[in-house]
C-alpha positions in Angstrom: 0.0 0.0 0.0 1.1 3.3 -1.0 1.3 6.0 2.0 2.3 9.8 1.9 2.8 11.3 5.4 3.6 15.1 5.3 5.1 16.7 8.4 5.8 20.4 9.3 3.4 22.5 9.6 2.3 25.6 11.5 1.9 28.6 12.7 4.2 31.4 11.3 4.3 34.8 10.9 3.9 37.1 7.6 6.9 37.0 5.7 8.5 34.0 7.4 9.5 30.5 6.3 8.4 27.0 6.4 8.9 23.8 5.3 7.0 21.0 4.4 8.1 17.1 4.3 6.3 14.3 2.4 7.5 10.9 3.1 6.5 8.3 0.5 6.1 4.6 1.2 5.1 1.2 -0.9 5.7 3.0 -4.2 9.9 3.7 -5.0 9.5 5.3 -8.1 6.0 7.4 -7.8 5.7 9.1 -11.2 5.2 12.7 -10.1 4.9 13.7 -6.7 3.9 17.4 -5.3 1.4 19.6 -3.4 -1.8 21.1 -3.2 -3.3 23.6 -1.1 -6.9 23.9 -0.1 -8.1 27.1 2.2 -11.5 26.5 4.2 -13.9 27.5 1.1 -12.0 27.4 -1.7 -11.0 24.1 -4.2 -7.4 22.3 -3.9 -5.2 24.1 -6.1 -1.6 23.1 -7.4 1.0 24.5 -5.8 4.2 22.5 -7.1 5.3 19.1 -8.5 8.7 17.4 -9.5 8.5 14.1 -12.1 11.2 11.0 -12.2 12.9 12.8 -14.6 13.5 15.5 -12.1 11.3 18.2 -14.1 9.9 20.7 -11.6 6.6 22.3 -12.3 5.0 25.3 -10.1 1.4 27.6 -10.1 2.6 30.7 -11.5 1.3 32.6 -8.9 3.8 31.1 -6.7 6.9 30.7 -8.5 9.7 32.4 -6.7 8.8 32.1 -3.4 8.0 28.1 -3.1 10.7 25.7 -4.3 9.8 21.9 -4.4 12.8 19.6 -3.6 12.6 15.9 -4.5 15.1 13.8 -3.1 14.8 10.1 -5.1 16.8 8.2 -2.6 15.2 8.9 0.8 11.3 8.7 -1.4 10.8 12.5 -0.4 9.4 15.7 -1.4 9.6 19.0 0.3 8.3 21.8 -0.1 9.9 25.3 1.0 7.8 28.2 1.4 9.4 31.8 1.6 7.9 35.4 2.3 4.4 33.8 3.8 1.4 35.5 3.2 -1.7 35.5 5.5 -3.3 34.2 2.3 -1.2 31.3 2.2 -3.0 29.8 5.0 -4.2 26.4 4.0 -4.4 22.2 4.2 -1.5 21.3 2.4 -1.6 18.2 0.8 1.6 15.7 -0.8 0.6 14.0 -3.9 1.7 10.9 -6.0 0.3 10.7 -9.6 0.8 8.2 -11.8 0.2 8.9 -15.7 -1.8 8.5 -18.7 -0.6 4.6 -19.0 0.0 4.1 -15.4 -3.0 5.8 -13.7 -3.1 6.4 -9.9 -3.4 9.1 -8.0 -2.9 9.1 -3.7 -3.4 11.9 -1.0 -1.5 12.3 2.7 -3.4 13.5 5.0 -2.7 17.2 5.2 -0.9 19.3 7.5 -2.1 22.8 8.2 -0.2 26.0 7.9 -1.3 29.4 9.1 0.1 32.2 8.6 -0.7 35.1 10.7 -0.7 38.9 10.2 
């Protein structure tokens, strides 16, 4: 079974820094893994993703300030996340996708960040 568990978090200040870990297991060579967002009331959106060829992809409202780091050997994503704004604040969510001839798609769990004013 394939499991994503993201870790860190938080509460942090406008125009800090955070970042986020997703740990993949039961799948070594996930075909693109990244993250959404979701705010309370709005749809997950996509915020960044890396492919197993390395190829990073980011929303282009966000480019510049997040930077999506995957690391092949320990199964890991991160995602680091510069010059917070209160409208960051969301459930963000680590992704594995598969593709058009290998289709599957999981979720972790979530992991909140707020970012205060």
């Amino acid at each position: 079974q394939v499991q994503l568990v993201e870790s860190g978090g938080g509460l942090v200040q406008a125009g800090g820094s955070l970042t986020l870990s997703c740990a993949a297991s039961g799948m070594r060579e996930i075909r693109n893994m990244g993250w959404y967002r979701q705010a309370p009331g709005n749809q997950r959106e996509f915020v960044a993703a890396v492919n197993v060829a390395g190829r990073s992809k980011y929303a282009d409202s966000l480019k510049g300030r997040f930077t999506i780091a995957r690391d092949f050997v320990k199964n890991m994503v991160n995602l680091t996340m510069t010059s917070l704004k209160p409208e960051d604040t969301a459930v963000y969510y680590c992704n594995g996708r598969g593709d058009y001839v290998e289709e599957y798609d999981y979720w972790g769990q979530g992991t909140q960040v707020t970012v205060s004013s």
